[in-house]
C-alpha positions as CSV (number, residue, x, y, z in Angstrom):
1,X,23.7,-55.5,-21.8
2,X,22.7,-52.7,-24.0
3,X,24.1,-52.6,-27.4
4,X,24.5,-49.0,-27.9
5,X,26.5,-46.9,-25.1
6,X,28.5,-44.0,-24.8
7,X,31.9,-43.5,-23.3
8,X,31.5,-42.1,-19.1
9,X,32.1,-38.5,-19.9
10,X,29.0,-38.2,-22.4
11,X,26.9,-38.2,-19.6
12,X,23.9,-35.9,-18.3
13,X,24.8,-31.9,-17.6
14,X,27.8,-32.5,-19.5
15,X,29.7,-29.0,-21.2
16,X,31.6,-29.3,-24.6
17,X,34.1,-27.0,-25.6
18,X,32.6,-24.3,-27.9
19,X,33.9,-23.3,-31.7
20,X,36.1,-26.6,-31.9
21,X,35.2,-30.0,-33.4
22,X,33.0,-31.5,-31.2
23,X,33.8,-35.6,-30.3
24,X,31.2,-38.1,-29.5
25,X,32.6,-41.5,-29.2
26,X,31.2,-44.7,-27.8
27,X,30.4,-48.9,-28.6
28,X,28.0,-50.0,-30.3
29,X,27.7,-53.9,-30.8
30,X,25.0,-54.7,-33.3
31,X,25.1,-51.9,-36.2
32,X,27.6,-50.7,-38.6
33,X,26.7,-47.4,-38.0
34,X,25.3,-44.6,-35.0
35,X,23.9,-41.6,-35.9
36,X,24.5,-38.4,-33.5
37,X,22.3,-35.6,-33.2
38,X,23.3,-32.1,-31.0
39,X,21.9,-28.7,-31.0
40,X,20.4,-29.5,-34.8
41,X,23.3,-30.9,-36.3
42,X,23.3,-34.5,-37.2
43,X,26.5,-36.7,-38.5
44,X,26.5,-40.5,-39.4
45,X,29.5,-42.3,-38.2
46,X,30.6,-45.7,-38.9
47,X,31.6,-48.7,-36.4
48,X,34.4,-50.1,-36.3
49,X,35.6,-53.1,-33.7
50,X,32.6,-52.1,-31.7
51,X,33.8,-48.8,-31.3
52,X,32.3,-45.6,-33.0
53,X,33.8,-41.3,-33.0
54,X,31.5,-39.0,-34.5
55,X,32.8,-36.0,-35.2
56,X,30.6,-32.7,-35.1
57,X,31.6,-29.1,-36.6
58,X,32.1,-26.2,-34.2
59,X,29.5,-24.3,-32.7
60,X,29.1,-21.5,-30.6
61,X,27.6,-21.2,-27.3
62,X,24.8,-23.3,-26.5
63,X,22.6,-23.9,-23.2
64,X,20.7,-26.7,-22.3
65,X,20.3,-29.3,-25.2
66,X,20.2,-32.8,-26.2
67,X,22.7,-35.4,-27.0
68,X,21.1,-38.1,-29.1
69,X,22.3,-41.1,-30.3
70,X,21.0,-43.7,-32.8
71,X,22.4,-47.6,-32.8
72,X,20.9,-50.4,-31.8
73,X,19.5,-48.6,-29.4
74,X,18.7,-45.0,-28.8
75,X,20.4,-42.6,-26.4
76,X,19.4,-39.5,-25.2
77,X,21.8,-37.0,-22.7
78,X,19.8,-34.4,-21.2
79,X,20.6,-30.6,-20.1
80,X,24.2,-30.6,-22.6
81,X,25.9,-27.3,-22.9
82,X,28.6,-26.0,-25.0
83,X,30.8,-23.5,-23.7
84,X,34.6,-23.5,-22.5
85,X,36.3,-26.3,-20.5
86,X,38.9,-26.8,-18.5
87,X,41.0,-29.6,-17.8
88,X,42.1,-29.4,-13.8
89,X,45.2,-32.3,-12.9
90,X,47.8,-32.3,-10.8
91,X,47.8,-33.3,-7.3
92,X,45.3,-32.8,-3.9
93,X,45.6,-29.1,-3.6
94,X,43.7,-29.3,-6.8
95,X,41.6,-32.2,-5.8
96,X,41.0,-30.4,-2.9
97,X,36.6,-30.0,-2.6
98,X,34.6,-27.0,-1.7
99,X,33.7,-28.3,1.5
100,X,36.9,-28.5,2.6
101,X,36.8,-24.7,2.7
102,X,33.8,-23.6,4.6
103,X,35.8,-22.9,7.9
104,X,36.8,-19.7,5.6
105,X,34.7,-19.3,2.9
106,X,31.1,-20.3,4.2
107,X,29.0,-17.3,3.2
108,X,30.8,-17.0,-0.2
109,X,29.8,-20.2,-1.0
110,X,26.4,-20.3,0.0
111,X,25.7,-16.7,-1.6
112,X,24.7,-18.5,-4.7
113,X,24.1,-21.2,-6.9
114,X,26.3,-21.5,-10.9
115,X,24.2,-24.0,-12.5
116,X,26.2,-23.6,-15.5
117,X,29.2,-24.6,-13.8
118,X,29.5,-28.2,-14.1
119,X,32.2,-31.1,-12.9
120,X,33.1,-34.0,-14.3
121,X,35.3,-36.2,-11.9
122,X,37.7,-38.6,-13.6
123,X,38.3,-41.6,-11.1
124,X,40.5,-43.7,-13.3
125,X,40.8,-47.1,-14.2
126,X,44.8,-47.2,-14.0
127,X,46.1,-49.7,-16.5
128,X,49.6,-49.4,-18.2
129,X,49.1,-51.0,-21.2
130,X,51.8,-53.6,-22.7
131,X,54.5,-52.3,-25.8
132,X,52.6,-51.5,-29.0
133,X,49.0,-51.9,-27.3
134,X,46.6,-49.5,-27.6
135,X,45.3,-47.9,-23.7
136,X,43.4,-50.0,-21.9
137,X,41.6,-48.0,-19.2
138,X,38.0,-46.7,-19.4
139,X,36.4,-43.5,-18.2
140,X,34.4,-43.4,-15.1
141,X,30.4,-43.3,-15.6
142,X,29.0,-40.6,-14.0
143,X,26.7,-37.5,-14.5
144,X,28.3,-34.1,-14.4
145,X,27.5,-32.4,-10.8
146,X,26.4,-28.9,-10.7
147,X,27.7,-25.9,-8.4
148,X,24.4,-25.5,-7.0
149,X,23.2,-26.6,-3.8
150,X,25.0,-29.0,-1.9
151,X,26.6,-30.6,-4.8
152,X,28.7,-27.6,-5.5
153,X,30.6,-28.6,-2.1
154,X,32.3,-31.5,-4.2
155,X,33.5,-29.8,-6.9
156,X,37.1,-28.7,-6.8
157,X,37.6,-26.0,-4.7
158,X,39.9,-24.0,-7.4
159,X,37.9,-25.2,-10.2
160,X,34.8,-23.4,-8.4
161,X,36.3,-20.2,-7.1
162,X,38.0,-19.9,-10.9
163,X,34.7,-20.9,-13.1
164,X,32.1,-18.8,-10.8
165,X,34.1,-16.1,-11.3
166,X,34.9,-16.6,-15.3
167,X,30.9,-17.5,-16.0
168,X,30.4,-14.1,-14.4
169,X,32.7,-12.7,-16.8
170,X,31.5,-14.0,-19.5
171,X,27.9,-15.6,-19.2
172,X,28.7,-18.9,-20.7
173,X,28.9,-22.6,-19.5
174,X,31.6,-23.4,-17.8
175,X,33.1,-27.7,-18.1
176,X,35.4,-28.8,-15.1
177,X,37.1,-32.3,-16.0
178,X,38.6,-33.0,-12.7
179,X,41.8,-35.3,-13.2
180,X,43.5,-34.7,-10.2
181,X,45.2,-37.0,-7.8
182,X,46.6,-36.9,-4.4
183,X,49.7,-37.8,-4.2
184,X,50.3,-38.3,-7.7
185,X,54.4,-37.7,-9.2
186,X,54.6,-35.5,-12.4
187,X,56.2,-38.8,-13.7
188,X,52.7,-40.4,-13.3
189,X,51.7,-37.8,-16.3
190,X,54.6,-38.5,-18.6
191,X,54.2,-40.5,-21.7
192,X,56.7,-43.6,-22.1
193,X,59.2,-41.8,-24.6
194,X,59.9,-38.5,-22.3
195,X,60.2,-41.5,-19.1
196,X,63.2,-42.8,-21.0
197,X,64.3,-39.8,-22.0
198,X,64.2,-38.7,-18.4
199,X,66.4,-41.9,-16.8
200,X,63.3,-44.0,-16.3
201,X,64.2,-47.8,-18.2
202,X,61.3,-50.3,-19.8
203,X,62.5,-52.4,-17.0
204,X,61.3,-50.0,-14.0
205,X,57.7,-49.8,-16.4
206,X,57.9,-53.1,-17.3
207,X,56.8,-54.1,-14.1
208,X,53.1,-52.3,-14.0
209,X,52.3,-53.4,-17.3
210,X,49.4,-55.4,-18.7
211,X,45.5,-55.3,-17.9
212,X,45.0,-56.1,-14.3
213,X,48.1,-55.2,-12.7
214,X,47.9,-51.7,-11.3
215,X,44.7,-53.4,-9.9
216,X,46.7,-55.9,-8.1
217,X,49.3,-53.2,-7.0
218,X,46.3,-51.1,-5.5
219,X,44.9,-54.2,-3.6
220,X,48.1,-55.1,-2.4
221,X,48.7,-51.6,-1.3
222,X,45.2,-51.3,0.7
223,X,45.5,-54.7,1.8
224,X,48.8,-53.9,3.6
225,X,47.2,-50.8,5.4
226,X,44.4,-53.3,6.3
227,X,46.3,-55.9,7.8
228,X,48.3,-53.4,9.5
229,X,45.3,-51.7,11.1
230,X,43.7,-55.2,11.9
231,X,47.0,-55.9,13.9
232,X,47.0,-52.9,15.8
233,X,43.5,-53.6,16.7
234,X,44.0,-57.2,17.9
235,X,44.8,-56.1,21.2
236,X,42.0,-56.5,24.8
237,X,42.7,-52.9,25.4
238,X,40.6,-51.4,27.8
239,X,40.6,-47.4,27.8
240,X,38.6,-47.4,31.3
241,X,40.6,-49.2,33.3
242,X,43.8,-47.9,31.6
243,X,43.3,-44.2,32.4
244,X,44.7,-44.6,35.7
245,X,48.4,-45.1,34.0
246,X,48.1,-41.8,32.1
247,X,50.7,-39.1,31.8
248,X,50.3,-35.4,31.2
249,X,51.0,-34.0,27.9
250,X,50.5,-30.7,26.9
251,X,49.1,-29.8,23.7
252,X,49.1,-28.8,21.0
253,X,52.6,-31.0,19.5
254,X,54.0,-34.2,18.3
255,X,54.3,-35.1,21.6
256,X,54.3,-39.0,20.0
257,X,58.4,-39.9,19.2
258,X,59.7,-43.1,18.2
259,X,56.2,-45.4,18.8
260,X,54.2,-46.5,16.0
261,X,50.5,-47.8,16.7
262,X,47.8,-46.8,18.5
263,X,47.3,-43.7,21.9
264,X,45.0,-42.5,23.8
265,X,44.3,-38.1,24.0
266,X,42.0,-37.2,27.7
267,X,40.8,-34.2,28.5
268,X,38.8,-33.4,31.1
269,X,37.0,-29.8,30.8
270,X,33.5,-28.9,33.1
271,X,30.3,-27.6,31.4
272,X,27.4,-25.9,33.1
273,X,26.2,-24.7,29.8
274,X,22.7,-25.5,28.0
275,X,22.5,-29.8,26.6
276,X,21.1,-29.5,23.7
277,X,21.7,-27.4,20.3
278,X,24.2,-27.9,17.9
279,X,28.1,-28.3,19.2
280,X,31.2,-28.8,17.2
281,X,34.6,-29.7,18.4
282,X,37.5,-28.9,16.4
283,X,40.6,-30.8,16.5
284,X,42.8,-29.1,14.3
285,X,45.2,-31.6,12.3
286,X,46.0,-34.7,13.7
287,X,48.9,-37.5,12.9
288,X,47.8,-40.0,11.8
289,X,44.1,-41.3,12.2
290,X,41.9,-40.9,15.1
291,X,38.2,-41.4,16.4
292,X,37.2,-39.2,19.2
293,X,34.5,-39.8,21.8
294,X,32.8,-37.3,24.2
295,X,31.5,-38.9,26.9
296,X,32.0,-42.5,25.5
297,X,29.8,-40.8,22.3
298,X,31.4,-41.2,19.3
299,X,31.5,-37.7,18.0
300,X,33.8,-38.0,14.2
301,X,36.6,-40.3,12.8
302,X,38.9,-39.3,10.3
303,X,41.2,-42.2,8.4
304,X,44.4,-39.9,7.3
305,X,46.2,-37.0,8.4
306,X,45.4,-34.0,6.1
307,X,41.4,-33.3,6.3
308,X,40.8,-30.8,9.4
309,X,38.4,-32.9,12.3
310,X,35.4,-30.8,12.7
311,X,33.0,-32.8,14.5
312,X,29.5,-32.0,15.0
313,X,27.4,-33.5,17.5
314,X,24.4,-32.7,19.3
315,X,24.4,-31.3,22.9
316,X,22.7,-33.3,24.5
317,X,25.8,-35.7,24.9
318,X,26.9,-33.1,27.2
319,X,26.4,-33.1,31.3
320,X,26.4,-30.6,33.7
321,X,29.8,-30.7,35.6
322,X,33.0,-32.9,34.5
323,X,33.2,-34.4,31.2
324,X,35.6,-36.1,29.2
325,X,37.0,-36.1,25.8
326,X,39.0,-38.9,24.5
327,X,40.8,-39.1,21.3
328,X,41.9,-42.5,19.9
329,X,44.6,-42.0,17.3
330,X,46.7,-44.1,15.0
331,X,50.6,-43.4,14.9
332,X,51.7,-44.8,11.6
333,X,55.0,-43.2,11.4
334,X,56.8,-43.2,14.2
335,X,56.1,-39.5,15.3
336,X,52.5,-38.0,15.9
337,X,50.0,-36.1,17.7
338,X,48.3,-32.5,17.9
339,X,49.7,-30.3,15.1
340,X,50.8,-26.6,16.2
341,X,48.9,-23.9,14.8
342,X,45.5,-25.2,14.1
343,X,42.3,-24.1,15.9
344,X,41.4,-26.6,19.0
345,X,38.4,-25.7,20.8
346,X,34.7,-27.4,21.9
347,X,31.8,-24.8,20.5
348,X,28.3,-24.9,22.6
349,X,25.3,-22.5,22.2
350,X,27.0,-21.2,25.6
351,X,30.3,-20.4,24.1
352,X,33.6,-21.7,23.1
353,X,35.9,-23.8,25.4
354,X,39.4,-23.7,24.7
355,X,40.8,-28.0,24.9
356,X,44.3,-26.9,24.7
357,X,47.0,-27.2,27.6
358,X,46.9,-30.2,29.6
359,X,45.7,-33.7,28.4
360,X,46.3,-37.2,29.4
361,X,48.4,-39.7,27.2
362,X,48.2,-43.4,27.6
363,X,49.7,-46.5,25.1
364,X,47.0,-49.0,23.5
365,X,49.4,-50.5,21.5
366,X,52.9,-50.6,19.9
367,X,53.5,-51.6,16.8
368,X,56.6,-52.4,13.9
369,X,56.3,-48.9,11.7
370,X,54.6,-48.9,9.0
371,X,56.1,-49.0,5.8
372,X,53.8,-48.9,2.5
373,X,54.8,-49.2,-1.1
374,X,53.9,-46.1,-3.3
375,X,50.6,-45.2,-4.4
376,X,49.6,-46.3,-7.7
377,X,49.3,-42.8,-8.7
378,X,53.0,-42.4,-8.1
379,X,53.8,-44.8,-10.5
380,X,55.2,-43.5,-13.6
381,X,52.9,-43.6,-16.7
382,X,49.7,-44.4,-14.7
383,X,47.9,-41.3,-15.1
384,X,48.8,-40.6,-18.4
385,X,47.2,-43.5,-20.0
386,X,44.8,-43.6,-17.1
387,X,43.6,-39.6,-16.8
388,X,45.1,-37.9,-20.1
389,X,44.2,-41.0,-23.0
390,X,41.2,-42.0,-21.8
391,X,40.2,-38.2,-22.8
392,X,42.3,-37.5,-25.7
393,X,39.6,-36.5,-27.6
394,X,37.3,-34.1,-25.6
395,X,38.3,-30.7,-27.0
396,X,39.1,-28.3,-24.1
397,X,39.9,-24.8,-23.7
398,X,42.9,-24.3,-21.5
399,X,45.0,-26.6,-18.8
400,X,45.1,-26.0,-14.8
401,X,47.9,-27.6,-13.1
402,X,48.9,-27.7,-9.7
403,X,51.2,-30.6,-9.0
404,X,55.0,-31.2,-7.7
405,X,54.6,-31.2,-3.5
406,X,55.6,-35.2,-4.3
407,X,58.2,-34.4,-6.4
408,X,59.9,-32.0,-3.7
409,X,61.8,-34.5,-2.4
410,X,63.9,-35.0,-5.7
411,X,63.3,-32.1,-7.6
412,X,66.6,-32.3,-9.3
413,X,68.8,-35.1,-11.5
414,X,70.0,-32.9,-14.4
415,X,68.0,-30.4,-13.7
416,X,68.1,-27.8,-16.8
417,X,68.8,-24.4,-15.8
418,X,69.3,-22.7,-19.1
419,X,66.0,-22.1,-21.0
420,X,68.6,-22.5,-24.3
421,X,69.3,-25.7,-23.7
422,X,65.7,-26.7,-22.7
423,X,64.7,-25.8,-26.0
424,X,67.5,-27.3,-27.6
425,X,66.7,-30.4,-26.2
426,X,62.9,-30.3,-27.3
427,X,64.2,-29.0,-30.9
428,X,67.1,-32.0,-31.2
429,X,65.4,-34.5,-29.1
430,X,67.9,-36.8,-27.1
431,X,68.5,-39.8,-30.1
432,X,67.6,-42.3,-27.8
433,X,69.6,-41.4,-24.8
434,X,69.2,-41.9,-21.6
435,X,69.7,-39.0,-19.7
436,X,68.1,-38.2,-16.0
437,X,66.6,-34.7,-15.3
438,X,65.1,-32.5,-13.2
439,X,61.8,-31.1,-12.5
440,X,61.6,-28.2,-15.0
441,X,63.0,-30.8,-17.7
442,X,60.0,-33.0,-16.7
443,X,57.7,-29.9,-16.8
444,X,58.9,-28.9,-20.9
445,X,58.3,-32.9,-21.4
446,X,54.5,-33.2,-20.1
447,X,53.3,-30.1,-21.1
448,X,54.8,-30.9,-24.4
449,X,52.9,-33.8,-24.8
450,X,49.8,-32.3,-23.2
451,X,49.7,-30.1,-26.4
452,X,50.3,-32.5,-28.9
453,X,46.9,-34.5,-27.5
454,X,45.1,-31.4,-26.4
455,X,46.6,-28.9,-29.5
456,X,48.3,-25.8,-28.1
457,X,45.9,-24.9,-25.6
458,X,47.3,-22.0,-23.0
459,X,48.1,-23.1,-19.4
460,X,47.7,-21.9,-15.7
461,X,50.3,-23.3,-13.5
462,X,50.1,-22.9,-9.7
463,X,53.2,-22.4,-8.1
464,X,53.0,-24.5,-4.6
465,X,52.2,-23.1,-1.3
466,X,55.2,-22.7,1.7
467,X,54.9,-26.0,3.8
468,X,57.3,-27.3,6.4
469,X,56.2,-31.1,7.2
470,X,55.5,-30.8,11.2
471,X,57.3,-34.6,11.3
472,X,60.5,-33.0,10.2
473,X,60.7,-30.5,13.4
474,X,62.5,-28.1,10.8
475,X,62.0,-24.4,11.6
476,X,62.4,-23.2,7.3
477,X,60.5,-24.4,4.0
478,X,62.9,-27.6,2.8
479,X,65.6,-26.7,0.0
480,X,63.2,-29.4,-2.3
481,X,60.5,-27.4,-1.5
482,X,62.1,-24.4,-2.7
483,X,63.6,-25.9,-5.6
484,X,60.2,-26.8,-6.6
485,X,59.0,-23.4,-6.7
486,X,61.4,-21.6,-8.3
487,X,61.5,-23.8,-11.4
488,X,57.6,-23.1,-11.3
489,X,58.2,-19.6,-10.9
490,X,60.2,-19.5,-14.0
491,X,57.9,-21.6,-16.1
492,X,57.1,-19.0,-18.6
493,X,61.1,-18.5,-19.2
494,X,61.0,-22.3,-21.3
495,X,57.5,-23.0,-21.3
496,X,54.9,-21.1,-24.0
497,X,51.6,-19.5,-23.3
498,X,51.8,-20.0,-19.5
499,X,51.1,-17.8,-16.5
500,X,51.9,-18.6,-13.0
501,X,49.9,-18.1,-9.8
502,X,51.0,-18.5,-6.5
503,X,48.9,-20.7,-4.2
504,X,48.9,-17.9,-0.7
505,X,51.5,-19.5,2.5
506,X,49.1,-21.1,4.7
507,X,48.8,-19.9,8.6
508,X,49.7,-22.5,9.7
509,X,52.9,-23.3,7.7
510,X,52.6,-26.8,8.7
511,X,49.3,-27.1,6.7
512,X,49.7,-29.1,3.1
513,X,46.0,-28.9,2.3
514,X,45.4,-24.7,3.0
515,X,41.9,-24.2,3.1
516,X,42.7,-20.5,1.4
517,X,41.5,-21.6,-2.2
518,X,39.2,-18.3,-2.8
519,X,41.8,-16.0,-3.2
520,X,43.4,-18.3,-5.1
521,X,40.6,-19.3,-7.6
522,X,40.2,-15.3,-8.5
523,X,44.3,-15.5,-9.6
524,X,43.5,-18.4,-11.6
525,X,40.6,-17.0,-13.3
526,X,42.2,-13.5,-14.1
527,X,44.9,-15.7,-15.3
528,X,42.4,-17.9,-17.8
529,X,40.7,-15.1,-18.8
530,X,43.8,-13.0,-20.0
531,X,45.1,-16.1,-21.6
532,X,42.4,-16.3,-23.7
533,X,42.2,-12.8,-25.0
């Protein structure tokens, strides 16, 4: 075990925020003192319980230094830059990768390389710590990955769109701390005290707290969507001999009412095109999970709903005359199938086959719904001892946030309508009171405490896409929805230094995850940069 370390973030490629005091903090086990070195400066700094912060003064932009430290052991972090940084969180629209975009932005992507963007990705440790203890969770170790090459595909796709276009602004590194996550609840981000304040007791907390227990809660949550898999499996279904019993379907549509567990999708289309070359098949957006064969071939699987299938696969599967595709997807919720709107088609070096129209549909199994407890990420307090603690010390330039499609379904309580009376309440405070509210109350509350651990640092907000869930057959964007949006929308009316962008309506409507984020990424950098003017 080595006796010096440094905390995950301090890691190689990493960008530190330029002309503010500069944080290095790590353990040390052995020595009563570390010394740090960066781009000529040097500091002492003393250890205390195995832990040491050495603080550096501002500097200006710098390219391509080294991070040294001096314990027990030395340390060395190569290729650091100072520049600005930018803390992304919220939800999976801002999770959301690059390479979940190519279907629309292929050639923009691949038209160059941003070295100097760089992303760190916060997986946390969730941990709610007990009453009076200090946080418990630990930041992820892992290098900062570049926007260059193939990496850049995993960086967020709004962070990338945003920094490429900021760097070619303004010419200086450019820090993405990713600390998003899907599915997350904006009462996941809220600090104990605005929880109660908000109608949220010690005793609903209560329940996640102490070291270990979220870990426990996670287990327990992918062990119930294990052993509900494993059941639906545990069946001597035999796909060959069951095709016989097929009905028609015609697709696209949840075509899949009232049944949870597992169905069978045939097509049958003829070829008398070239076998060989590269083919993709694109599924559009299926409910729930599926794995989809060509010719008995496994050709892609996909474990969820939301990522697109686009399934590449060599031709040579392929035979002249009648072949077969066959989907095998799992119905979690009661309702599923082929989503409307999405592209379906079979690409060959001899053209494009449209699969749409008439199918085959055929039962594997049926099975009790499925009914899981919230992700941990829901829970409230995770994430802000998990994502927003764990970094209260890295200096940062400005806040992204793109969060509240899980809170759509409540977006209410109290909810505060008056911008007076928001900022009375964050003048007066609530004297210990209890008192429910809504979204925008929420909002004041986090971004509140966002600035007292950050400082006042100015924030993008992205005001949600339309989305109508396809499982709720509804022909309009839910009131919820809406809700949501507007409260967004009116951000700046209780909430300082903000602008708001608005994430482009998806084609389809009935897509949560648009793959649109270019357009996007240039309103949220002409945002960032005129907030920092």
């Amino acid at each position: 075990m080595d006796s010096t370390k440094l905390s995950g973030i301090y890691s190689n490629g990493m960008v530190l925020q330029r002309n503010k005091d500069i944080v290095i903090e790590g353990f040390e086990n052995a020595k009563s003192e570390v010394t740090v070195t960066l781009a000529g400066q040097t500091v002492s700094a003393p250890v205390i319980e195995g832990k040491f912060k050495a603080v550096l003064a501002p500097m200006d932009v710098v390219f391509d230094t080294v991070l040294k430290v001096e314990g027990t052991d030395t340390i060395e972090v190569g290729d650091v830059c100072i520049g600005d940084v930018f803390m992304l969180a919220g939800q999976s629209n801002m999770e959301l990768p690059v390479g979940r975009t190519l279907e629309l932005n292929r050639e923009e992507v691949e038209a160059g390389d941003y070295p100097y963007v760089r992303q760190y990705t916060l997986t946390p440790d969730l941990d709610i710590p007990n009453i009076g203890e200090e946080s418990i969770c630990t930041l992820p170790e892992s290098d900062w990955i570049k926007a260059a090459g193939d990496s850049k595909k995993a960086l967020s796709a709004i962070g990338f769109y945003a920094a490429k276009r900021i760097f070619e602004e303004k010419n200086i590194p450019i820090g993405l701390i990713l600390n998003a996550q899907g599915g997350s609840t904006i009462e996941a981000w809220m600090c104990d005290e605005d929880l109660y304040a908000s109608g949220i007791s010690e005793n609903e907390l209560s329940q996640y707290r102490g070291k270990g227990t979220l870990k426990k809660y996670v287990e327990r949550w992918q062990q119930l969507s294990a052993d509900w898999r494993a059941k639906a499996d545990d069946n001597d279904f035999n796909i060959e001999e069951s095709v016989k019993d097929a009905r028609p379907v015609t697709l696209p549509g949840i075509v899949v009412k009232d049944f949870s567990g597992i169905v069978w999708f045939i097509k049958e289309f003829d070829y008398d095109g070239v076998l060989e070359g590269d083919c993709l098949l694109r599924l559009g957006d299926l409910i729930d999970a599926d794995t989809t064969y060509i010719n008995g071939i496994e050709v892609g699987r996909t474990e969820y709903q939301y990522p697109p299938r686009i399934y590449r696969f060599d031709g040579s599967i392929l035979k002249q005359g009648k072949n077969t595709i066959m989907t095998r997807l799992i119905v979690e919720q009661e309702f599923g199938g082929f989503v409307e709107g999405h592209p379906y088609y079979l690409k060959t070096p001899s053209g494009v086959i449209d699969i749409m129209g008439e199918w085959k549909n055929v039962a594997e199994i049926k099975c009790p719904k499925f009914n899981p407890i919230p992700m941990a990420q829901m829970l409230p307090a995770a994430l802000y001892y998990a994502s927003i603690l764990t970094i209260k010390n890295i200096a940062i330039s400005q806040i992204w946030w793109y969060q509240g499609e899980s809170n759509a379904g409540d977006p209410d309580g109290l909810t505060m309508s008056d911008s007076e009376l928001a900022k009375k309440i964050l003048e007066q405070g609530t004297d210990g009171a209890v008192n429910p509210c809504g979204y925008d109350q929420k909002m004041i509350r986090t971004f509140k405490k966002f600035r007292e651990i950050f400082g006042e640092v100015p924030m993008v907000l992205v005001k949600m896409a339309d989305y109508i869930n396809p499982l709720t057959f509804e022909s309009e964007v839910p009131e919820g929805w809406r809700k949501i949006q507007e409260l967004q929308e009116r951000a700046p009316e209780y909430i300082s230094n903000v602008k708001v962008v608005t994430a482009p309506t998806p084609d389809p409507i009935y897509e949560l995850h648009p793959q649109n984020k270019s357009g996007l990424g240039a309103d949220v950098a002409k945002a960032s940069i005129e907030l920092s003017i």
